[in-house]
N, C-alpha and C positions, 0 to 999 in steps of 0.2 A: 280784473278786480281792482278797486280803485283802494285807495293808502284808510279814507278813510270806514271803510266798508271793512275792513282789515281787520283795524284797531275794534271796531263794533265785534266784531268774531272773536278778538282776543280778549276783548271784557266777559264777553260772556262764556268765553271758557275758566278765566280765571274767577266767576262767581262758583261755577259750577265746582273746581275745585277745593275753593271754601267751604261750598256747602258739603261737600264730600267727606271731607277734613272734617268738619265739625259732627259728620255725623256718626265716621271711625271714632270719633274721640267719647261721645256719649254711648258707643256700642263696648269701648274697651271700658268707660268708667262703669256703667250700669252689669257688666257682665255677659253673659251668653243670655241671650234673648233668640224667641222662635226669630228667622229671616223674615224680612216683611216679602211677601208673594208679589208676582207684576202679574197682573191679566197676561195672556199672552204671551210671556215667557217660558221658556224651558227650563228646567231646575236642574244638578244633576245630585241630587238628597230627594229619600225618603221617608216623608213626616210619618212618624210612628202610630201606630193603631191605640186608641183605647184597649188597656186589658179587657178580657173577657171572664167573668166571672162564670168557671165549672163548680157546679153543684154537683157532687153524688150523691146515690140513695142507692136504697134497697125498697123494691116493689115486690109484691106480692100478686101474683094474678089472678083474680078469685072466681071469674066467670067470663064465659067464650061465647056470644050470642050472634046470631042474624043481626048486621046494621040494619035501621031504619029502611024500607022503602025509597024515600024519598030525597037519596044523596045524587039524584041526578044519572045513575046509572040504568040504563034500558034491562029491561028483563033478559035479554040475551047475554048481554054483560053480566050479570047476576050468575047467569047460570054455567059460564066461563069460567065464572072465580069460582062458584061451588065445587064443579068437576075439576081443580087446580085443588082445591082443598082436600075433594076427598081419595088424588092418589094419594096425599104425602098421611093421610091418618092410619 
């Protein structure tokens, strides 16, 4: 490798350092910000979930009926889950 092939290598490490530096320094001024993602990288953090909003209630059950016919279920199937229903009645 040739002296000035070198120095082209060491410019361009010390931009990269600058830019590094400058961009510690606007992470410590602005505070804790999300990490910016790399396509393609492996992280070792786990970005937190959206809460999930639980509703409770009180239902009342007012009526037990034959589903519709036509959920896609074959009459043998029908007649599986009836004989399922009526040991446990």
């Amino acid at each position: 490798m040739q002296e000035h092939e070198i120095e082209e290598r060491l410019d361009v490490l010390e931009k990269k350092v600058e830019d590094l530096a400058a961009e510690l320094q606007d992470v410590k001024n602005h505070g804790e910000e999300e990490p910016k993602l790399i396509p393609g990288a492996e992280f070792d953090f786990v970005p937190s979930a959206p809460q999930k909003v639980i509703a409770r209630g009180v239902a009342k059950i007012i009526r037990v009926g034959k589903a519709p016919d036509d959920l896609g279920l074959s009459a043998r199937e029908w007649e599986l889950l009836s004989a399922d229903g009526d040991e446990h009645a």
